[in-house]
C-alpha positions in Angstrom: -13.9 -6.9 -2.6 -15.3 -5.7 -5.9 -13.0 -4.4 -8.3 -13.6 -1.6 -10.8 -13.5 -1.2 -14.3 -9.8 -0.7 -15.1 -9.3 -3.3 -12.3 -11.4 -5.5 -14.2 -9.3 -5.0 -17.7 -6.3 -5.7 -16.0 -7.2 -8.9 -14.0 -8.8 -10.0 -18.2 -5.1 -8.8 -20.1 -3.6 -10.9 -17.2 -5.4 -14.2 -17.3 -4.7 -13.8 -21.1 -1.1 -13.6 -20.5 -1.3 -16.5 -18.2 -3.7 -18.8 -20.7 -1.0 -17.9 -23.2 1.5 -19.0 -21.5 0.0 -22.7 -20.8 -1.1 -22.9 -24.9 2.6 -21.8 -25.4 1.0 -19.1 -28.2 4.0 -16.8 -28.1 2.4 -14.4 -30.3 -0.6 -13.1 -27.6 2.4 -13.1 -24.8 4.4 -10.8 -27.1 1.3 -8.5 -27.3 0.8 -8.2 -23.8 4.7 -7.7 -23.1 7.0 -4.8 -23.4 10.4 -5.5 -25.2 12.4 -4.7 -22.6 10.4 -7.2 -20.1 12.5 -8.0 -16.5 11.7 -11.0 -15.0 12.5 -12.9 -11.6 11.6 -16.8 -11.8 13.0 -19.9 -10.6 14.2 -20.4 -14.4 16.5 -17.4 -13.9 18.4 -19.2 -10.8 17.8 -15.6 -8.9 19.2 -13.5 -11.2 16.9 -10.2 -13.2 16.9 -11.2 -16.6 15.9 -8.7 -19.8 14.1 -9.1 -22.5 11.7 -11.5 -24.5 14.6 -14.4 -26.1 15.0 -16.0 -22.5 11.3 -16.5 -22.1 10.9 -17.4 -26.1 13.1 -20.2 -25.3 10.3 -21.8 -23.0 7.8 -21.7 -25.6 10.0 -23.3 -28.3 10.7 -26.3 -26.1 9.3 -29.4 -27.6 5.9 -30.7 -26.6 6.5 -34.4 -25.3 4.3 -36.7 -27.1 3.2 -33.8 -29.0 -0.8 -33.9 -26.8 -0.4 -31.4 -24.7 -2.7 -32.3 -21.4 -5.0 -29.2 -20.7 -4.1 -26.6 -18.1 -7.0 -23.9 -16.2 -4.9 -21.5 -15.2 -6.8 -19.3 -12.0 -5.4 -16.1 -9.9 -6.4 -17.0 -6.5 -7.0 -13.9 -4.4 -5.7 -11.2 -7.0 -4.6 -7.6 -5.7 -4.1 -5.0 -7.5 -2.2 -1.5 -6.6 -2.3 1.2 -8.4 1.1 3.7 -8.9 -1.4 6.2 -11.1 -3.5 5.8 -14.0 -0.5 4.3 -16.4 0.4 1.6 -13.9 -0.5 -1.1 -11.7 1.4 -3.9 -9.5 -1.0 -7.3 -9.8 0.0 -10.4 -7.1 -2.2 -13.1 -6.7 -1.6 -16.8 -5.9 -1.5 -18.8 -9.7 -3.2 -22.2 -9.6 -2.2 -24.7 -12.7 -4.8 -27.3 -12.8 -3.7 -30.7 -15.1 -4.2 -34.1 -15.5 -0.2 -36.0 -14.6 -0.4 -39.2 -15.6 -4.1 -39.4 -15.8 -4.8 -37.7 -12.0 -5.6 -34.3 -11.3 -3.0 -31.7 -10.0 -2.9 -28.4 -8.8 0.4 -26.6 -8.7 0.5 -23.4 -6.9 3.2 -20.2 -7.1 3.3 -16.8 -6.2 3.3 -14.0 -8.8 3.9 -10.2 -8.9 3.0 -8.4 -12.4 3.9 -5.0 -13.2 1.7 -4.0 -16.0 2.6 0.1 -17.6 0.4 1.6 -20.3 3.0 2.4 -23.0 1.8 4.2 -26.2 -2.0 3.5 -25.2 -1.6 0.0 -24.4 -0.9 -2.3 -21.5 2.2 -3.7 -21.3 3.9 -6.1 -18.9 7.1 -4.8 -18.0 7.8 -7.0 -14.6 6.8 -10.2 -13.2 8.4 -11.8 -9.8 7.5 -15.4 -9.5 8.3 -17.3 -6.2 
């Protein structure tokens, strides 16, 4: 399926959030992510959680042996719906692609992304991931 333009410039602010996320730059995920971000993740032991400080947490947590093995992050299979021209749900299937203990890996998961333009820009304001 092709996807458009503004389908495009979502599936690019996502798979910014998500290489964010594996370089643990917490400045880029802020600037993709509303304030008042909910979440449901297996860190949240099923519950909605609000707000930034419980995912800053994640990216404050030390490093190991401080070498960080490199991650690809890749949405398998992404779908986007659009509610109207401010918002869009995203799900796809995430693949994580590492090296663990010098063999390759891939790690799969499901995720759902709410992204809201909010004052001209795009904003996460929900993810689900199973």
């Amino acid at each position: 399926m092709a996807h458009s333009e503004r389908d495009r410039e979502i599936l690019h602010l996502n798979q910014q959030l998500l290489e964010s996320v594996v370089r643990g730059d917490w400045t880029t995920y802020t600037e993709h992510c509303s304030d008042d971000l909910t979440c449901f993740e297996a860190e949240t032991n099923g519950m909605l959680v609000e707000g930034l400080p419980f995912h800053r947490y994640y990216f404050e947590l030390p490093g190991g042996d401080g070498t960080p093995s490199p991650v690809t992050v890749t949405m398998a299979r992404p779908h986007l719906r659009w509610l109207g021209d401010d918002a869009v749900v995203i799900s796809y299937t995430r693949l994580s692609q590492r090296l663990q203990h010098g063999e390759p890996i891939t790690a799969s998961c499901c995720e759902t992304r709410v992204w809201q333009r909010l004052n001209g820009r795009w904003r996460q304001v929900h993810v689900h991931r199973s």
